[in-house]
N, C-alpha and C positions, 0 to 999 in steps of 0.2 A: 504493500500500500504506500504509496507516495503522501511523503510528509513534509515539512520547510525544518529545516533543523537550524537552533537558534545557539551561538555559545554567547553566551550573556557575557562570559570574560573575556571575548573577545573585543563586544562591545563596548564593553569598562573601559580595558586598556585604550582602546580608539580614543575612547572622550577623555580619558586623562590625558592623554600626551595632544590634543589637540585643546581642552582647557587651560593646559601648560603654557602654548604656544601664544594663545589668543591672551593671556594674563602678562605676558612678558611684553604682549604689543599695545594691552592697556583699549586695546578691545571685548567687547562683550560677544562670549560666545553662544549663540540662543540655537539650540539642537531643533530643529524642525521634521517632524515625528508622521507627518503625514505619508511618506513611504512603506511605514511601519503598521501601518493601520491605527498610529497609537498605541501601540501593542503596552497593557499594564506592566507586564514584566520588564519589558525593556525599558519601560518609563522610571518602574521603582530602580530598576540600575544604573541608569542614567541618577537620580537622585542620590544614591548612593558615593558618588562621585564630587554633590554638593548641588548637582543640577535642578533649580525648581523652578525655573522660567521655560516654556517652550512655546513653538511654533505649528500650527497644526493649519490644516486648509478642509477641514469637514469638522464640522459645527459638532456632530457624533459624536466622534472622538473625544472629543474635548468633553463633554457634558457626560460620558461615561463614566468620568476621573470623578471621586468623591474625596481627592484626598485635599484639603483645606489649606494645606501646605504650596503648594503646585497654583501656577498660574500661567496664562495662555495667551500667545498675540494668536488672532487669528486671520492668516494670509490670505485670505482665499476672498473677493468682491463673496458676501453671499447674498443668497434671493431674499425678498423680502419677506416668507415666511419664516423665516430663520433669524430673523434681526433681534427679536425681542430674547434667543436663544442667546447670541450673539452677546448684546449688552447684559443680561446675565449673568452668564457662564465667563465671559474674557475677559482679560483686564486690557486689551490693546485688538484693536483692529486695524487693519490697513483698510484704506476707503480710495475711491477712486470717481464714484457722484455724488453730485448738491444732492440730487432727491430723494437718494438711499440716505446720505449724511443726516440730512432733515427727518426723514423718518426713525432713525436713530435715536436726534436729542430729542423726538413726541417721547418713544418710549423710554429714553432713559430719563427725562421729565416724571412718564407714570412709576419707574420703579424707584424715584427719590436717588438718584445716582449721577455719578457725571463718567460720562463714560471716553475712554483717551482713544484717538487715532494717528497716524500716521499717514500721509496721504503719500500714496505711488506716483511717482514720477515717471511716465512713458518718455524713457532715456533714450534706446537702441532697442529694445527688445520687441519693440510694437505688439508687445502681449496685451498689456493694460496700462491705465495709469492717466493720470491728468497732463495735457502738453505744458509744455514750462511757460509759454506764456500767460496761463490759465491761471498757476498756482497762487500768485499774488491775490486776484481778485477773489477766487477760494478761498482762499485763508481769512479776509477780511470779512467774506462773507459768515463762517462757520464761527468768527469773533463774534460776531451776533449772536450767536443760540446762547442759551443760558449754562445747557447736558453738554455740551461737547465740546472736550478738551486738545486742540490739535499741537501732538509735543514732539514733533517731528516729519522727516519726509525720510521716505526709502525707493531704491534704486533696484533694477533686475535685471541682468545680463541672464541668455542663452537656455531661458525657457521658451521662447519660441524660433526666435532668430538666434542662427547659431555665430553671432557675434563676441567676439571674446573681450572683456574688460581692457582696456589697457593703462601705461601710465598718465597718456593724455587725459583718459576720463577720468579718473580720481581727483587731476589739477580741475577739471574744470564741472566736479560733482561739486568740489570745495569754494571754487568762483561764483558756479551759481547759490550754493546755500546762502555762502556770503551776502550775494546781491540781495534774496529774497530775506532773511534776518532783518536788513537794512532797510528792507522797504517796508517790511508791516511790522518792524520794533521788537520783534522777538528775538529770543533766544532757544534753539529746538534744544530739548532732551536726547533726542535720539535721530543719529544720521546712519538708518540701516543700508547698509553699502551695496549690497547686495546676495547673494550665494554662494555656495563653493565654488566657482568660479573666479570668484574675486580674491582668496586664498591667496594664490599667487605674486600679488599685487602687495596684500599685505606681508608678506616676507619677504619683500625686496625693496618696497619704499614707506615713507610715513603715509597716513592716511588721512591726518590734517582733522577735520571735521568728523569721518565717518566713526562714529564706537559701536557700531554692531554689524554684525555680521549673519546669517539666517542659515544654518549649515545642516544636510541632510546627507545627501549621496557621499560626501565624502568621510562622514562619521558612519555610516553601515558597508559600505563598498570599499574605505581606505584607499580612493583613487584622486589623481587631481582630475578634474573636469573637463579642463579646457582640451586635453589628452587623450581623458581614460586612462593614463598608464598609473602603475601602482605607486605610492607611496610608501618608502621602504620602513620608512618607522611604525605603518598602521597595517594592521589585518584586512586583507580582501575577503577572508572567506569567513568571515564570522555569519553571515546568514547563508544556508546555502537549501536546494532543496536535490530532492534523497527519493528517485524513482524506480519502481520495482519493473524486472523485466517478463512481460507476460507472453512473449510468446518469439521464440527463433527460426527463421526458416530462410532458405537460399532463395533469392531473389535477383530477376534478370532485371538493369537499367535499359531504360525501353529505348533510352536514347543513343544509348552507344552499343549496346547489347550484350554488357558486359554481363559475367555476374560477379553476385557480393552476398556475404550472409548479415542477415536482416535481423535485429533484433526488434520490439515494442517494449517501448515502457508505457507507465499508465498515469500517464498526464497527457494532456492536451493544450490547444490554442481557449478551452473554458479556464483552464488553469493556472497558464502564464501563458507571455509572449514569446513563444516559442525560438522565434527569431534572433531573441536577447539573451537565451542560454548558450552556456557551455561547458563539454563533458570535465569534470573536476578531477584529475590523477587517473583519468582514462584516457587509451589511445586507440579512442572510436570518434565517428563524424556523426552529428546529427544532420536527416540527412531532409527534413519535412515533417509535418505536422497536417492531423488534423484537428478536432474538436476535441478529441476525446484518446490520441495516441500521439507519440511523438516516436518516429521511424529513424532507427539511429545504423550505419554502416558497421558494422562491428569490425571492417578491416581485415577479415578471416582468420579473426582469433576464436579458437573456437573452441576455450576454456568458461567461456560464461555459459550459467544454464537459467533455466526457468527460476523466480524468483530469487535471482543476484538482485543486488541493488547499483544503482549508477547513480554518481552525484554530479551536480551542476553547481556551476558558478550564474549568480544572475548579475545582470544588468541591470539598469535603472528601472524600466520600462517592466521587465519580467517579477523586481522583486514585489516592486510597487503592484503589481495586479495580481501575484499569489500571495500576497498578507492580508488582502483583501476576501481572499478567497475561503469563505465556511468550511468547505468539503475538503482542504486539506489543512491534516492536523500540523497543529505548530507542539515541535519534540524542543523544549529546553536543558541544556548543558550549561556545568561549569567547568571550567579547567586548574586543576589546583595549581601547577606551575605556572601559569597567565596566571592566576591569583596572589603568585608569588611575588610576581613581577609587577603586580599593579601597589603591591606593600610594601616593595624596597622601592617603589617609585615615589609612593609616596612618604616615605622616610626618609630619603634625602633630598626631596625636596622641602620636608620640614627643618632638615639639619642645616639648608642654607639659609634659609629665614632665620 
């Protein structure tokens, strides 16, 4: 039976040694969980770490957590049946309309709150976000409502456009905040920079203005972004999932008319994105998918039998839609050596304090 197998200590280590990073750069690291499904467990280990701020982009998620401690910006524009959920449940939304904004401080008026946002900047990314020349009139406007607190802007590279951050936009994320500060008299709270993507950026020049950073793929995946390629300090394979083999038999390629022996595992395109895995410490081809199997080249080894199991490495795209997924169980591990090393981590790093 096809499961997602989760090492929590894998996870640990990731967010310490990138906690580490973001504390030496005097940025705020905020783990954004929506890849995860939210997953509790990994939430409480993420906490475990010192972590109780996150990011989520399904309203769900969030409003699942009962734990009092924990607090949530939430990424995601949501619909307006979800708004009064919204100002409830978060303490930070990112906004991107006047007439969601306004329906916002009616209900955060009815529930006696003031509730804080962050408005999107449509930089490069043309996913979302207010145009810059907008933002001033925005803001003065939203100084108006009584509920609603605007204590920052934030920035998104290479969620839709696959543009990479560079060091020009940092200069002139910090020119425009500047100008906007200057012109409706504020001072923002928070200049979210952007995603993993933006990582880069901060480990090779100052940041100026930005102190948060919104980080996901590169805290479960340990990849840089802009790449894909690994991070040698971070675990890639702390989530992975773990397919069972149901069925072997010799198979001709109709195109070339070779043959090849053919194994099925018992996952599908309902399961992940079949396109975004890959075989983990095997040397087999995946080779297509349907709904409901995914057809792997075995290479004609022909030491595997019925019910082997086969692991995969995912991708963004693959891990994000089987965390979501009911039908496959999620199997949690701890690793006592990675546990070792997250306590002599953190031992000298108290020993230099």
């Amino acid at each position: 039976m096809a499961e997602i197998k989760i090492n929590l200590s894998k996870i640990k280590y990731n967010a310490q040694i990138l906690l580490s990073i973001f504390q030496q750069n005097h940025i705020q690291f905020t783990p954004v969980i929506k890849c995860v499904g939210g997953d509790s467990q990994i939430v409480e280990t993420l906490k475990r770490v010192g972590i109780t701020h996150f990011a989520d982009a399904r309203i769900e998620n969030i409003t699942k957590s009962s734990d009092n401690n924990l607090s949530f910006t939430m990424i995601r524009t949501a619909s307006q049946n979800e708004l009064e959920d919204v100002v409830r449940f978060t303490d930070i939304s990112i906004q991107t309309e006047m007439a969601t904004i306004q329906r916002l401080n009616e209900i955060a008026s009815q529930q006696q709150v003031k509730h804080q946002i962050l408005l999107m900047v449509d930089w490069k990314d043309s996913r979302e976000g207010i145009l810059t020349y907008d933002i001033v009139d925005n803001i003065n406007k939203i100084m108006q409502m009584d509920h609603i607190n605007v204590i920052g802007l934030a920035f998104n590279f290479m969620c839709f456009q696959s543009v990479i951050p560079t060091e020009e936009d940092v200069a002139l994320i910090n020119q425009f905040v500047d100008s906007v500060e200057i012109e409706t008299h504020m001072r923002f709270k928070i200049i979210s920079g952007g995603n993993s993507s933006m990582l880069p950026q901060m480990l090779y020049q100052d940041m100026g203005k930005i102190n948060e950073l919104r980080i996901g793929e590169t805290l479960f995946r340990g990849v840089e972004t802009t790449t894909n390629h690994p991070i040698a300090s971070l675990y890639q394979d702390a989530i992975i999932l773990e397919a069972e083999i149901v069925e072997i038999k010799p198979r001709i390629d109709i195109l070339t008319g070779k043959q090849y022996l053919q194994a099925i595992v018992d996952i599908g395109n309902l399961d992940t994105f079949v396109e975004d895995i890959k075989p983990l410490h095997h040397y087999v081809k995946v080779v297509g998918g349907t709904s409901d199997h995914v057809m792997i080249d075995l290479l004609n080894q022909d030491h595997y039998q019925i019910g082997d199991k086969v692991q995969f490495s995912l991708g963004y795209k693959a891990l994000a839609q089987s965390m979501y997924m009911p039908n496959l169980e999620k199997h949690y591990t701890e690793d006592k050596v990675i546990e070792s090393l997250c306590y002599n981590f953190n031992v000298r790093k108290s020993n230099r304090i």
